[in-house]
N, C-alpha and C positions, 0 to 999 in steps of 0.2 A: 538381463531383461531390458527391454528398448520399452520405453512407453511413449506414448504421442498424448502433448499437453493440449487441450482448450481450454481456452480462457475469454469469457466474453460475458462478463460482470457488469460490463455500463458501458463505454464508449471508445476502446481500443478492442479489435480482433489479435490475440495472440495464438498464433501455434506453435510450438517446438516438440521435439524428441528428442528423450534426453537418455541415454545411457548408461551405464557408472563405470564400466571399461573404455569407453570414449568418450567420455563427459557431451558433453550438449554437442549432438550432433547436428541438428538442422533449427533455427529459429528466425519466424516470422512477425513482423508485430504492424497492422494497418493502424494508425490513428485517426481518429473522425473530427480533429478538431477545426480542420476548415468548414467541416459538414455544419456543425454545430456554432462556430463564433457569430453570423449572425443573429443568432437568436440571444447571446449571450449567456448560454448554458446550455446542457443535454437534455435533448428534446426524446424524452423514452420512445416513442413509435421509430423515429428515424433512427434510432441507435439501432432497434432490434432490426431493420428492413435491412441497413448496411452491412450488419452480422450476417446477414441471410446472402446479400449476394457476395460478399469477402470470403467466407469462411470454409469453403473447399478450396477454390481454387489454394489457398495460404496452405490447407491440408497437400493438396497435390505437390505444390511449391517446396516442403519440405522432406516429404518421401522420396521426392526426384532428388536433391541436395543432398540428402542420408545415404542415397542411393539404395536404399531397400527397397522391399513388397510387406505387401499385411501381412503374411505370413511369418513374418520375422517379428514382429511388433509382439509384445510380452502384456500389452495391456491400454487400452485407454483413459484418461484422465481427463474431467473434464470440470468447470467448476459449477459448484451447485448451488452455491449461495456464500454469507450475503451479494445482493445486487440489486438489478432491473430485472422484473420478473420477465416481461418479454425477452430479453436479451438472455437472462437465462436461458431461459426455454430453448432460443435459437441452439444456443451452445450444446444443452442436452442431449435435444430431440435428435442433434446430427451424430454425436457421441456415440449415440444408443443405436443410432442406423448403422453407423459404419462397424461396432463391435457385433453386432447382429452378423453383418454380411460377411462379417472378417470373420468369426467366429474365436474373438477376443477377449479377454475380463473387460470389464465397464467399471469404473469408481466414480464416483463425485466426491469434490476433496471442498474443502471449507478456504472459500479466498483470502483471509488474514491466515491461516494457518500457511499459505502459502507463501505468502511476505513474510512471516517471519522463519520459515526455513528455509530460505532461497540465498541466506547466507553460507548454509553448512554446503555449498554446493561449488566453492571456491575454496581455496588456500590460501593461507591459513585458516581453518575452518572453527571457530569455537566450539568450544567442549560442554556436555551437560554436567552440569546446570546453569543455564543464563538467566537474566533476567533481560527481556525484548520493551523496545519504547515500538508499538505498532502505530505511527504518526500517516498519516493519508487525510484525504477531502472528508473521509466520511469515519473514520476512526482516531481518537486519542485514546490510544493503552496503554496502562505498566501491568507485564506481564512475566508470571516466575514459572519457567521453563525445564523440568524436569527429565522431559523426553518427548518422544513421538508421542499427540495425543495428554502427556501429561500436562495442565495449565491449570496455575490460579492468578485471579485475576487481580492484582492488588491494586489499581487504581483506573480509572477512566473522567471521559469529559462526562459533565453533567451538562451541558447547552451545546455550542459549536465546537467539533473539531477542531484543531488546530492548520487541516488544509484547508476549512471552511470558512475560517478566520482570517487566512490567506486570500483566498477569492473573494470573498465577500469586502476587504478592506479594497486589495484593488480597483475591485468595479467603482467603490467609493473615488477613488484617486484617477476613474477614469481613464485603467489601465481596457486592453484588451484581453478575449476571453484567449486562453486559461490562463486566469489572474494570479493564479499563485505561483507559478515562472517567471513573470510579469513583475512581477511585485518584488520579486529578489533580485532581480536587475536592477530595478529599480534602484535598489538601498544599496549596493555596490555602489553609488557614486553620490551616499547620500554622507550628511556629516555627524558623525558621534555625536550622540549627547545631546543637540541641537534640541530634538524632542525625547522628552521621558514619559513614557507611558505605566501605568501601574502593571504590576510583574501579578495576576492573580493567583490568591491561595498561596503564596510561598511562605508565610507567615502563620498557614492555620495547620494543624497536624494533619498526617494524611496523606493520600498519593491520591488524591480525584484534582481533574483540571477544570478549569471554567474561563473561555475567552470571550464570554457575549459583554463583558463591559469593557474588555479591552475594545473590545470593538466599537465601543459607546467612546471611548475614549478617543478613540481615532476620529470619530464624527465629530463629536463637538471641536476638538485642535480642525479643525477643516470649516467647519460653519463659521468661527471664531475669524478663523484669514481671510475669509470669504466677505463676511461684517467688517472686517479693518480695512481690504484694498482690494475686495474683488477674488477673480481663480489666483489661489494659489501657483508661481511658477513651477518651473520643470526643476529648479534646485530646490525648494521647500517640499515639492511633493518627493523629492528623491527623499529628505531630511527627515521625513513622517512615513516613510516605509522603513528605513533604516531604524525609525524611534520603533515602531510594531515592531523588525522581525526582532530588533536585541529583547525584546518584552517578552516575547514570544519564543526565544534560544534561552535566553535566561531561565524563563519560569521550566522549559522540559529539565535544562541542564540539573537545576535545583530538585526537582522530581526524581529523577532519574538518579543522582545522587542518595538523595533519600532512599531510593527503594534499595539501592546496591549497600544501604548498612543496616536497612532492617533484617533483609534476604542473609546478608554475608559472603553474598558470593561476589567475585571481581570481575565477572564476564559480562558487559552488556552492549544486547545484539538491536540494531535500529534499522528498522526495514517501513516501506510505505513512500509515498510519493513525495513527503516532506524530507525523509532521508539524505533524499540529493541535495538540499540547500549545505550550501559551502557553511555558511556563517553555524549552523547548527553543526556539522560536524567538527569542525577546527573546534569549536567550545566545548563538544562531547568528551575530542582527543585532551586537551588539557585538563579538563574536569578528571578523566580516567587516570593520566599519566600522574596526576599529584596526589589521588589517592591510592595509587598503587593496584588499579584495576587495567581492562583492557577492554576496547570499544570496536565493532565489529559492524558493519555495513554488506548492503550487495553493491554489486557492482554498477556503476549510473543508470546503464539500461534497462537493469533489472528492477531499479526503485517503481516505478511505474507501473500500472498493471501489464500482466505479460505471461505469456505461454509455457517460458521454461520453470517459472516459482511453482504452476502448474502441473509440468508434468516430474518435474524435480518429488513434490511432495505426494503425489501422485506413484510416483516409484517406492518410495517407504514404504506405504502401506500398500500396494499390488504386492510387492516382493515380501511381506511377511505373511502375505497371504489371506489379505483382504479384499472382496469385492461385491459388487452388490450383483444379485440374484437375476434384478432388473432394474429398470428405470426408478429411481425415485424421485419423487414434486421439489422441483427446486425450493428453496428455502431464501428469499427475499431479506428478512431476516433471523441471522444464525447464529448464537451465541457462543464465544468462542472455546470456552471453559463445558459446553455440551458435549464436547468431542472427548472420545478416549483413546488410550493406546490401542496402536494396531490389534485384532484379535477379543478388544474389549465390549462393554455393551453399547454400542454405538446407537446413536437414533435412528428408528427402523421408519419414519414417516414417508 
């Protein structure tokens, strides 16, 4: 079964087709970040207008690449939520057109469900049960993974995100937008230890995260250099991203820990746009390797939002034989733990 992914949740246009006899046959991914850096964040009208004029042609781009016709295509995939509701919409409404014309299944898949399977989509693939860190701009999860659809949720942020913590620290330090790539270059050239920032909740029980005083933290070490001698240089602002991101690797790595002996399982699978930061993964890998677990990522281009975690996740449930009747209202926000296994009582909204 070939299915064609969309993906258009906030501010990158993704398409792929992905196949399970020839893995990901065709993928596309437009980013809007030039669109967006002066304003210094995503600007929701112009997300959804860029979706609108990208988002075929990307379609076209990959059928020719696949080298198929609709006729061959076993289902559409498209995301339904969380997101931008405009930008949603975009992605639906053309979803819905073309499985119409095609005369194709339609699914809407949940876009964190899609980050966190878009690992089983590679080799070595981990095995159920895992337990998922779902880390991005607008998500911090610990999540116990049982199957397709199966999730409970064992910990989350209560304030910021930990990519939100990220952005929002850069813009702080005067980085350019999108500050949270920005910000890990950054601390690549920055000096251990220099700055120690408090590590939050690693001390209280529990697997919930909270980085809005880390992020108070970051401010005042800044107003403080500022009050002593003026802007901070380009080596203390390296030494104060490098103090956030260890704050920020440490407190998941301690999380993540924790959840992997409440659970007892040794599988944990880390998906989301935070994913990619090197300093978090090398800290993940030793944290795993010393307790005798194993640590599981997608692949760089896939941490990002993007079309194939789309139609990747999108294939599971088409091929067990799930789809929707018709169109359903995008869902802005979509909790993740709502969802069930393929076949199960799914939300009919």
């Amino acid at each position: 079964m070939k299915v064609l992914g969309i993906e258009t949740s906030c501010d990158e246009t993704g398409v792929a087709i992905y196949d399970p006899d020839r893995g990901l046959m065709a993928h596309r991914l437009h980013s809007q970040v030039a669109l967006h850096r002066k304003f210094g964040g995503v600007v929701p009208e112009l997300a959804s207008r860029d979706h609108i004029r990208k988002l075929l042609p990307l379609v076209d781009e990959c059928m020719d690449e696949a080298g198929i016709g609709p006729e061959e295509l076993g289902g559409i995939a498209y995301t339904r939520g969380p997101g931008l509701v405009g930008a949603l919409l975009v992605g639906a409404s053309t979803a819905a057109g073309l499985a119409y014309s095609w005369r194709v299944p339609l699914l809407g898949v949940h876009h964190m469900e899609g980050h966190l399977l878009v690992p089983l989509m590679d080799e070595p693939a981990p095995d159920f049960p895992f337990v998922a860190l779902l880390v991005s701009g607008g998500h911090t999860q610990l999540v116990e993974v049982g199957g397709v659809g199966r999730y409970r949720l064992l910990g989350e942020t209560l304030d910021d995100a930990a990519g939100e913590a990220f952005d929002k620290t850069a813009k702080l330090l005067g980085l350019p937008y999108p500050g949270g790539p920005e910000l890990a270059r950054l601390a690549e050239k920055g000096r251990p230890g220099r700055f120690r920032f408090p590590r939050p909740m690693i001390k209280k029980p529990g697997l919930d995260f909270s980085f809005s005083g880390l992020k108070t933290a970051v401010l005042t070490a800044v107003e403080k250099l500022r009050a002593e001698g003026g802007e901070p240089g380009e080596q203390l602002r390296a030494d104060i991203a490098r103090g956030f991101e260890d704050a920020v690797v440490e407190t998941l790595s301690v999380k993540c820990h924790r959840a992997l002996r409440k659970t007892g399982i040794s599988r944990l699978v880390v998906a989301g746009g935070v994913s990619a930061n090197k300093n978090l993964r090398a800290t993940l890998d030793k944290m795993t390797a010393d307790t005798g677990a194993q640590a599981f990522y997608p692949r760089p281009a896939f941490c990002t939002d993007n079309g194939a975690m789309i139609a990747f996740a999108g294939f599971l449930r088409l091929s067990a034989g799930e789809s929707d009747a018709e169109l359903r209202r995008p869902r802005p926000r979509w909790p993740l733990e709502e969802l069930s296994p393929p076949g199960g009582a799914a939300d009919a909204a």
